[in-house]
N, CA, C and O atoms as a Tinker XYZ file with bonds, in Angstrom:
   340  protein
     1  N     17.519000   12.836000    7.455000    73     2
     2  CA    17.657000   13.185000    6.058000    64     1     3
     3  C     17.226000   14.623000    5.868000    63     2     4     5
     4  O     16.141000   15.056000    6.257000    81     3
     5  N     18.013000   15.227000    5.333000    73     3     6
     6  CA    17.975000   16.879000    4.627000    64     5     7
     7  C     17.025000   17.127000    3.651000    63     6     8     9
     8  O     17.349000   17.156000    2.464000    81     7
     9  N     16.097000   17.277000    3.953000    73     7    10
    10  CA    14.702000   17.647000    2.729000    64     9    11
    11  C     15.348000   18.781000    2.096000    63    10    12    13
    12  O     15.221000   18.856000    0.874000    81    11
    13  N     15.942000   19.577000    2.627000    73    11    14
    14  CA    16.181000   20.912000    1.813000    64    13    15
    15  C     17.244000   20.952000    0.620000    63    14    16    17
    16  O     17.492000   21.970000   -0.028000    81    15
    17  N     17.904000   19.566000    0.397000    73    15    18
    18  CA    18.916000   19.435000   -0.111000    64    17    19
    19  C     18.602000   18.267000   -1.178000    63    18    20    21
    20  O     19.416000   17.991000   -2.060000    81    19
    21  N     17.759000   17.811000   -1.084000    73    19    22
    22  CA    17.294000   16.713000   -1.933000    64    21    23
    23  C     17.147000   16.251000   -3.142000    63    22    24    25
    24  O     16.867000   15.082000   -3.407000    81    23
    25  N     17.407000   17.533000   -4.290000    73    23    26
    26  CA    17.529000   17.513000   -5.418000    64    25    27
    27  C     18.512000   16.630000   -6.313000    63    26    28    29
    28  O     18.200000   15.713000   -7.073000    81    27
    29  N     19.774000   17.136000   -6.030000    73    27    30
    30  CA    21.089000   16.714000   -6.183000    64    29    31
    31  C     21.226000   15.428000   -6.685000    63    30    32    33
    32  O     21.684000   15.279000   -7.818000    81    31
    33  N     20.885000   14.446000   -5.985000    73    31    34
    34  CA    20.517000   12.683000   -6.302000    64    33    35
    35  C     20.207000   12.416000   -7.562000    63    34    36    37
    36  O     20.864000   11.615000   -8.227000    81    35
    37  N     19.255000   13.009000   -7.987000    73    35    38
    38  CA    17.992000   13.060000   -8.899000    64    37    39
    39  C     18.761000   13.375000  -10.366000    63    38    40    41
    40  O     18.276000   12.942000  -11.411000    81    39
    41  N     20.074000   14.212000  -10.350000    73    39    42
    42  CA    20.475000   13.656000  -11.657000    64    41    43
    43  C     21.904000   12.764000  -12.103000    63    42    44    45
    44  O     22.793000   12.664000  -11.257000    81    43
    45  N     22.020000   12.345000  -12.998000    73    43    46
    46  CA    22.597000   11.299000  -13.615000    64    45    47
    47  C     24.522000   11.785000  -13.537000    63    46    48    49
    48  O     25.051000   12.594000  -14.300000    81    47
    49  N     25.155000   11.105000  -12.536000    73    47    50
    50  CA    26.578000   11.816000  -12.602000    64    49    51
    51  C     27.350000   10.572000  -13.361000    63    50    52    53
    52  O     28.473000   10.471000  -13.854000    81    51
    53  N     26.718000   10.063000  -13.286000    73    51    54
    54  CA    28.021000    8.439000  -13.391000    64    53    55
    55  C     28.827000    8.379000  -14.420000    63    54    56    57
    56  O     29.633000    7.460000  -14.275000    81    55
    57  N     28.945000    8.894000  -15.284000    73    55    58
    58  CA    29.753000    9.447000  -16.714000    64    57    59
    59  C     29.518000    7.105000  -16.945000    63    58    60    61
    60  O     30.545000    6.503000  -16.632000    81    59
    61  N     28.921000    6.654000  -17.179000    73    59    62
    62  CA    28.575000    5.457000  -17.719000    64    61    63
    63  C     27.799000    5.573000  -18.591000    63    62    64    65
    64  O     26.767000    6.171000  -18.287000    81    63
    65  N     27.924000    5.113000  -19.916000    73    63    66
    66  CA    26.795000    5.092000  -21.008000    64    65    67
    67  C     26.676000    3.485000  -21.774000    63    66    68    69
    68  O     27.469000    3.074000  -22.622000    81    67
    69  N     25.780000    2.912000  -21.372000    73    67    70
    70  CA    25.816000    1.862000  -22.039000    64    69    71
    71  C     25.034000    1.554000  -23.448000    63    70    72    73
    72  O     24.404000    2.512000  -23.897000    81    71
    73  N     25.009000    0.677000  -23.988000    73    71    74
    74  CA    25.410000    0.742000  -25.443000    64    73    75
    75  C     23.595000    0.767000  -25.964000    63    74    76    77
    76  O     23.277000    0.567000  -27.136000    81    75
    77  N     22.720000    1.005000  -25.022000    73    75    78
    78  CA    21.483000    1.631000  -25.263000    64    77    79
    79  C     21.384000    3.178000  -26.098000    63    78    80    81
    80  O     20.647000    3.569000  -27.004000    81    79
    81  N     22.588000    3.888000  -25.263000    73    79    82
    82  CA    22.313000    4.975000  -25.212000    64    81    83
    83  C     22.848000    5.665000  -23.976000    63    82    84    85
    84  O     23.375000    4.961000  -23.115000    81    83
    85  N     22.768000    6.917000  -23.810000    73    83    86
    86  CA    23.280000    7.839000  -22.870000    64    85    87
    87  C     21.675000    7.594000  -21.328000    63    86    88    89
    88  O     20.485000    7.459000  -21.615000    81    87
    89  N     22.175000    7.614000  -20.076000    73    87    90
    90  CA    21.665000    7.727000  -19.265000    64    89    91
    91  C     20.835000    8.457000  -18.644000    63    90    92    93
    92  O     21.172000    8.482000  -17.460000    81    91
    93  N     19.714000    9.205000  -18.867000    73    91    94
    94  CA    18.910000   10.517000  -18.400000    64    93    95
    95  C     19.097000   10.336000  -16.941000    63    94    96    97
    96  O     19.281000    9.323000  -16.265000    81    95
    97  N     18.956000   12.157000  -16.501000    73    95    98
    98  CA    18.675000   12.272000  -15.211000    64    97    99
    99  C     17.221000   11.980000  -14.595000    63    98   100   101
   100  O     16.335000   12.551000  -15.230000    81    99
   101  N     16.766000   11.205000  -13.481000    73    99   102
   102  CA    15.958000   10.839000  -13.140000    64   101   103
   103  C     14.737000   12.093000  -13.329000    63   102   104   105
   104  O     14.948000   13.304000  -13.271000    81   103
   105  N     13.310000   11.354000  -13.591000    73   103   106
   106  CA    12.324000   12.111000  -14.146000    64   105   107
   107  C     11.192000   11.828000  -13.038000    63   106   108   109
   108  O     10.638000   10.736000  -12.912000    81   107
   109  N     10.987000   12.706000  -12.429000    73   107   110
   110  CA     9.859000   12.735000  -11.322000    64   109   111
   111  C      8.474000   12.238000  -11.656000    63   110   112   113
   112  O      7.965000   12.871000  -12.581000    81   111
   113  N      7.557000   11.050000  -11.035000    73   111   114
   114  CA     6.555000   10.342000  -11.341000    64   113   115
   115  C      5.617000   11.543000  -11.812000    63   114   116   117
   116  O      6.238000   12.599000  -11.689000    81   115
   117  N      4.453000   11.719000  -12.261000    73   115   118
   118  CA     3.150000   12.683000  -11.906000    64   117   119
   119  C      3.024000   12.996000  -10.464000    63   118   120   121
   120  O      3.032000   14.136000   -9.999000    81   119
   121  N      2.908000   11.904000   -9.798000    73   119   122
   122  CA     2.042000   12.329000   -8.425000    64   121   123
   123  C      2.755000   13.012000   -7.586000    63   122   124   125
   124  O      2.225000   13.442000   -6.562000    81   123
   125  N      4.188000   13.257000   -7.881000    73   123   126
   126  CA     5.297000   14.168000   -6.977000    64   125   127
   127  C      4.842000   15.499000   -7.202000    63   126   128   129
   128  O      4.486000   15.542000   -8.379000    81   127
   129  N      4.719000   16.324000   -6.797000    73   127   130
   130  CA     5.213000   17.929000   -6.669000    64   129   131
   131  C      6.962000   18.169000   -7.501000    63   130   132   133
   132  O      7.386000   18.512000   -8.604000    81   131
   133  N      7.543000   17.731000   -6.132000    73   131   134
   134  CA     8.869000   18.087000   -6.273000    64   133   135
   135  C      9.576000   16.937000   -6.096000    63   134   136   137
   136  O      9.100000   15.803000   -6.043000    81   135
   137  N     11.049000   17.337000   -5.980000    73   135   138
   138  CA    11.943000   15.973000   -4.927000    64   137   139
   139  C     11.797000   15.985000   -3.805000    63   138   140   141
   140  O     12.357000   15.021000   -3.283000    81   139
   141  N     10.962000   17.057000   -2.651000    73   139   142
   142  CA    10.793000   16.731000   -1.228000    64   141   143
   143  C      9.884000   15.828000   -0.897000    63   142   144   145
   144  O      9.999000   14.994000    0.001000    81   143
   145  N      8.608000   16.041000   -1.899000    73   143   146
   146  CA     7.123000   15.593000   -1.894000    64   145   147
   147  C      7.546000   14.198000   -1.870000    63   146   148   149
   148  O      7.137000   13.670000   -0.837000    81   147
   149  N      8.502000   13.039000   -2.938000    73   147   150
   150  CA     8.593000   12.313000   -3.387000    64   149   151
   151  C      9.095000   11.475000   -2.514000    63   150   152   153
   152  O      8.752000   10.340000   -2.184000    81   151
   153  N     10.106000   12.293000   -2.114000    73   151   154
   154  CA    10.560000   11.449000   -0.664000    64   153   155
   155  C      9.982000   11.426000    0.270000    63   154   156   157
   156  O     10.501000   10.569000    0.985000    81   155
   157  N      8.613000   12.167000    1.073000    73   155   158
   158  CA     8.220000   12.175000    1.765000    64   157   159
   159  C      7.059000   11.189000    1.501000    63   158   160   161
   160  O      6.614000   10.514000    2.429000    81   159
   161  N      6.579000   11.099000    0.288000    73   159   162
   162  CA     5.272000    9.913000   -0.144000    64   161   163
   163  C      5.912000    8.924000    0.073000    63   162   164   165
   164  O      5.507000    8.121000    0.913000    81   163
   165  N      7.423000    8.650000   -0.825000    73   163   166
   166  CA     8.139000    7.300000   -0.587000    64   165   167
   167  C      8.257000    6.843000    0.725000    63   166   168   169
   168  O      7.753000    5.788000    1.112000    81   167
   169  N      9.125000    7.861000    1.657000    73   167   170
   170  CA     9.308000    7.675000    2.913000    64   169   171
   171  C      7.688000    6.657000    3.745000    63   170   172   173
   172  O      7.790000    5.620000    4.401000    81   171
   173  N      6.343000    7.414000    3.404000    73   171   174
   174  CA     5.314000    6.977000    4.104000    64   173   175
   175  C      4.878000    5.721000    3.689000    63   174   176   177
   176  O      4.185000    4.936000    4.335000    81   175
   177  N      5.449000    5.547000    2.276000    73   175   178
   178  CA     4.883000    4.047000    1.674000    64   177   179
   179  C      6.020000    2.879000    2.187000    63   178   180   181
   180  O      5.883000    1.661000    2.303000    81   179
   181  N      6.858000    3.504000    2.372000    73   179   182
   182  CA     8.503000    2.461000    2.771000    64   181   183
   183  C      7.602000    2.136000    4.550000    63   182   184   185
   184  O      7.295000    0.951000    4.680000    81   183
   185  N      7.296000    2.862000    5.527000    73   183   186
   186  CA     6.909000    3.098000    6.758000    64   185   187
   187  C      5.764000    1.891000    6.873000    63   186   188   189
   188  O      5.704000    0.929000    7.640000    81   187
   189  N      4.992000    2.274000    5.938000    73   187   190
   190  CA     3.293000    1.230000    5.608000    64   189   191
   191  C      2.989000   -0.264000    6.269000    63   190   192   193
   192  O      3.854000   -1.107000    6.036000    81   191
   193  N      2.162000   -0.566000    6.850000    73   191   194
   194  CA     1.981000   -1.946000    7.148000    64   193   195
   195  C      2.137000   -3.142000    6.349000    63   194   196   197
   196  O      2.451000   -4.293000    6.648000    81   195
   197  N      1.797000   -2.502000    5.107000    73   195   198
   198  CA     1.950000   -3.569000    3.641000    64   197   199
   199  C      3.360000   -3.479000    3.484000    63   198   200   201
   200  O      3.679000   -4.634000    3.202000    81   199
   201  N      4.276000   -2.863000    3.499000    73   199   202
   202  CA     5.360000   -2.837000    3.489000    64   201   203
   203  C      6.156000   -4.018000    4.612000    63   202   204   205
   204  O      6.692000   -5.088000    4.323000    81   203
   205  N      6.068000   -3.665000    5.335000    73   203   206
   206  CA     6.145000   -4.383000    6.812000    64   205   207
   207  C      6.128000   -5.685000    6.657000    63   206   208   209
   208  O      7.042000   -6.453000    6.959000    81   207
   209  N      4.753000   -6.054000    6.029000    73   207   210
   210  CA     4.227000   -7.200000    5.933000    64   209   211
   211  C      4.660000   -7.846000    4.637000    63   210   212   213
   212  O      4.037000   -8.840000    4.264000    81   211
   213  N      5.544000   -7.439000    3.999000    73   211   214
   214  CA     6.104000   -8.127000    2.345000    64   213   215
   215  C      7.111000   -8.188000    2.715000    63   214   216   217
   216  O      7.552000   -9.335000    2.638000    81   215
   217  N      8.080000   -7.167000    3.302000    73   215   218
   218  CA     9.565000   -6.923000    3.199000    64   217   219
   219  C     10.410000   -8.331000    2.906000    63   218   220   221
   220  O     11.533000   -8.420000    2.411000    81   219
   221  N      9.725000   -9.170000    3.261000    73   219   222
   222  CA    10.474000  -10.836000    3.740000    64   221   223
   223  C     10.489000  -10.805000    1.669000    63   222   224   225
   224  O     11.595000  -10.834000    1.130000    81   223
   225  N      9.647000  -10.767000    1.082000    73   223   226
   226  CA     9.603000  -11.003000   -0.084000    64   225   227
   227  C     10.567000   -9.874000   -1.314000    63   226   228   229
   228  O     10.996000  -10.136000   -2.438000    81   227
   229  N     10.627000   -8.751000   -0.598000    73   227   230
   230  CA    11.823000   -8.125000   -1.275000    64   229   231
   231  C     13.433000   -8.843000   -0.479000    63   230   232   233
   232  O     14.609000   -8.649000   -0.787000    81   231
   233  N     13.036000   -9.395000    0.227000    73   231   234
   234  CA    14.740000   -9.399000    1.026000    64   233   235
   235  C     15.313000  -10.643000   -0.459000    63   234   236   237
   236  O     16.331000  -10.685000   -1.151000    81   235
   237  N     13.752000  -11.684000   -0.389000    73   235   238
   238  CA    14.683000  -12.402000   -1.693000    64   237   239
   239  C     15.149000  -12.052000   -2.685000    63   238   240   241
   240  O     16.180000  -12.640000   -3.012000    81   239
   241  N     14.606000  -10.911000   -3.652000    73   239   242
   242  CA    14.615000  -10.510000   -4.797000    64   241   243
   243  C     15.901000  -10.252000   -4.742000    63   242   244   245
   244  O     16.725000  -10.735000   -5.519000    81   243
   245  N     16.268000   -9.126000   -3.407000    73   243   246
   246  CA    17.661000   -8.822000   -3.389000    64   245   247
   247  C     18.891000   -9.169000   -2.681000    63   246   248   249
   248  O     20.001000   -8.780000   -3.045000    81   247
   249  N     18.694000   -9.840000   -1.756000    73   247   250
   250  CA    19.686000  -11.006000   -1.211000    64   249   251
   251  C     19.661000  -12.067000   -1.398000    63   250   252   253
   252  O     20.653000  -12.768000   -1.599000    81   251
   253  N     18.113000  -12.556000   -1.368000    73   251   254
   254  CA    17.914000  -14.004000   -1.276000    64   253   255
   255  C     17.880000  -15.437000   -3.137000    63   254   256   257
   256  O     18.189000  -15.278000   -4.318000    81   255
   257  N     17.452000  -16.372000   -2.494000    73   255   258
   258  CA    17.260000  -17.105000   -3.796000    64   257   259
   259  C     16.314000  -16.616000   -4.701000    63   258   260   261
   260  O     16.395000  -17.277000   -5.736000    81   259
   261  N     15.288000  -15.587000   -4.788000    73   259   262
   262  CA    15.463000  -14.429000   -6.119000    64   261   263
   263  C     16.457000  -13.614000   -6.931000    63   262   264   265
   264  O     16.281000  -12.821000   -7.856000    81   263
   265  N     17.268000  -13.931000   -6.474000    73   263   266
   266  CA    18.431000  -12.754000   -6.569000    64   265   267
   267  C     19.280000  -12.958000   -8.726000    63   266   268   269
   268  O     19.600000  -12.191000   -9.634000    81   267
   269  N     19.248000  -14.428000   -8.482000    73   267   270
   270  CA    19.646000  -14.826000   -9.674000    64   269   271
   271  C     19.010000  -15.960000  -10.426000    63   270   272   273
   272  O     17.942000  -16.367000   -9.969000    81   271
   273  N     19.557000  -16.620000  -11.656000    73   271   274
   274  CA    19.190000  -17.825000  -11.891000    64   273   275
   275  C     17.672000  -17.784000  -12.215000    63   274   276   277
   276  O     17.093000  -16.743000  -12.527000    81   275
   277  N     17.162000  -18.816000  -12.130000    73   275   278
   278  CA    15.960000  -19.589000  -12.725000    64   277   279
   279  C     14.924000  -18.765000  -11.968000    63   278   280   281
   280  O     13.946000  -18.303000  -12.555000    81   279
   281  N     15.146000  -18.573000  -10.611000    73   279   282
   282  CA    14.640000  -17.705000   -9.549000    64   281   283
   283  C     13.888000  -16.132000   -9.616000    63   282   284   285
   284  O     12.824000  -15.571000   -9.355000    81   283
   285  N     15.422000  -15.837000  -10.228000    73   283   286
   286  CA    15.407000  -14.471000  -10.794000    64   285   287
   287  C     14.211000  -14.491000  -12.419000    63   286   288   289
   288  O     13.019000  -14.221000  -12.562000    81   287
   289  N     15.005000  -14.827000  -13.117000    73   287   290
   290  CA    14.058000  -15.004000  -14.241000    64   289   291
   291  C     12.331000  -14.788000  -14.138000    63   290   292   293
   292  O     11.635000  -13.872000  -14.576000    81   291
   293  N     11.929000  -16.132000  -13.310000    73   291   294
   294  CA    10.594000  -16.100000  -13.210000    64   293   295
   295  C     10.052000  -15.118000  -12.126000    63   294   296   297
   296  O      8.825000  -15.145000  -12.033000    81   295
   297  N     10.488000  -14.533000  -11.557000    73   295   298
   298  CA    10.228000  -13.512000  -10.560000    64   297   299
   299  C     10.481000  -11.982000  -11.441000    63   298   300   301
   300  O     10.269000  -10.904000  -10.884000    81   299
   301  N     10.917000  -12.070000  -12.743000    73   299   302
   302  CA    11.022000  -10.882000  -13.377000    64   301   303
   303  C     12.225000   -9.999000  -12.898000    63   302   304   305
   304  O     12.336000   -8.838000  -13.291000    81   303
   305  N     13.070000  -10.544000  -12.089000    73   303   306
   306  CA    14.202000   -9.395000  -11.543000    64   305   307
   307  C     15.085000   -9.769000  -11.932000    63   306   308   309
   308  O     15.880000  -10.575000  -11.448000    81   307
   309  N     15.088000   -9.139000  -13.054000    73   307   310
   310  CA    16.367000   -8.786000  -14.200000    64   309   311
   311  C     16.472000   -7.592000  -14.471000    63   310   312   313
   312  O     15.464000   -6.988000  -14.836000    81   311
   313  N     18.010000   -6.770000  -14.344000    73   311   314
   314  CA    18.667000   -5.162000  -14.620000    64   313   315
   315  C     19.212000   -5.838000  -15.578000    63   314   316   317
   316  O     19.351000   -7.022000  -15.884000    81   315
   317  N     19.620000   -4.346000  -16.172000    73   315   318
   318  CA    20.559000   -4.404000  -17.085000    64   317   319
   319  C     22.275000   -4.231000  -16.092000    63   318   320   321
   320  O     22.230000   -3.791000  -14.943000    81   319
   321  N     23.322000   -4.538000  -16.579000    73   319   322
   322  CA    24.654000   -4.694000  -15.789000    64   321   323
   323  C     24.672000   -3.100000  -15.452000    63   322   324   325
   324  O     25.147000   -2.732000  -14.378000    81   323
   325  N     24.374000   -2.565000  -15.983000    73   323   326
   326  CA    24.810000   -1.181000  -15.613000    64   325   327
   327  C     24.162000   -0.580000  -14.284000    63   326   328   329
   328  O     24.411000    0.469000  -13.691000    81   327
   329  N     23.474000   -1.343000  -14.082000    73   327   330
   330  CA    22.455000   -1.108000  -12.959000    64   329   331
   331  C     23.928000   -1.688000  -11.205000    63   330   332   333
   332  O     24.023000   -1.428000  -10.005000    81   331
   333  N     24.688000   -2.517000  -12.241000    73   331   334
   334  CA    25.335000   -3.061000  -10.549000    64   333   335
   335  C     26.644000   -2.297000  -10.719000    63   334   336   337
   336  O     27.524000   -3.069000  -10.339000    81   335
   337  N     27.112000   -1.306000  -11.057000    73   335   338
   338  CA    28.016000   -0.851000  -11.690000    64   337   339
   339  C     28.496000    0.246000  -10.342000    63   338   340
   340  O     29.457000    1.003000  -10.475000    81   339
């Protein structure tokens, strides 16, 4: 991955506006610097032993029987449609 190029992502192209409102370009946490910093913190927290050691529990949220339904609900993983778009 191109650290030097990393910006680009970060804002909003999708010409989609759903009936909220118009879509902002993504807004960098506090603890970032920049968009390199961000990916490089993300990158080390994605890497992490705790990570490692959950992943089985994101695989449901997003493949598995979290994914929808009654499942979904009580597990809180609900987007809005525009999110699968």
């Amino acid at each position: 991955f191109d650290l030097s190029d990393v910006g680009d992502w970060l804002h909003n192209r999708l010409g989609v506006t759903p009936a909220e409102g118009p879509l902002e370009s993504v807004e960098l946490p506090p603890w970032a610097r920049n968009p390199q910093d961000l990916i490089l913190k993300m990158r080390g927290a994605l890497e992490s032993e705790y990570v490692s050691q959950h992943l089985h529990l994101w695989i449901d949220l997003i493949f598995g029987c979290k994914q929808n339904g009654a499942a979904a609900l009580e597990a809180r993983n609900l987007f809005h449609p525009v999110c699968y778009a």
